[in-house]
C-alpha angles and dihedrals in degrees: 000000000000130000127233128229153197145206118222117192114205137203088227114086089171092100089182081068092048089050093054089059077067088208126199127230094004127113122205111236121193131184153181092248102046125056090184118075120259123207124215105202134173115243090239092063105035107102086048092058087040086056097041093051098043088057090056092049088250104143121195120216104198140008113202137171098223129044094221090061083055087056100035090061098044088055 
């Protein structure tokens, strides 16, 4: 079964800061068209990283399904 995900875009884009948080099930995504950090998480996990970030002032400023409405927007 497959597992659904989804993109968070953040206001840090220290990603010694993000790797301290030492998050589960995230990956740390990084491109050309975003200086800030973007999180792919999986659903199941999502209210625990929104919590976790929101404890370390870290906002984030969209969740998204796809990585090209992420960069749709910031363009």
């Amino acid at each position: 079964m497959r597992v659904k995900q989804r993109y968070l875009l953040t206001d840090n884009d220290d990603l010694a800061n993000i790797k301290l948080l030492n998050l589960k099930n995230t990956r740390i995504i990084r491109n050309s068209f975003s200086k800030t950090i973007i999180l792919k998480v999986n659903l199941d996990y999502i209210q625990e990283i929104k919590q976790q970030l929101s404890s370390h002032n870290i906002q984030i400023l969209q969740v998204s399904g796809t990585l090209k409405s992420i960069k749709n927007k910031k363009n």
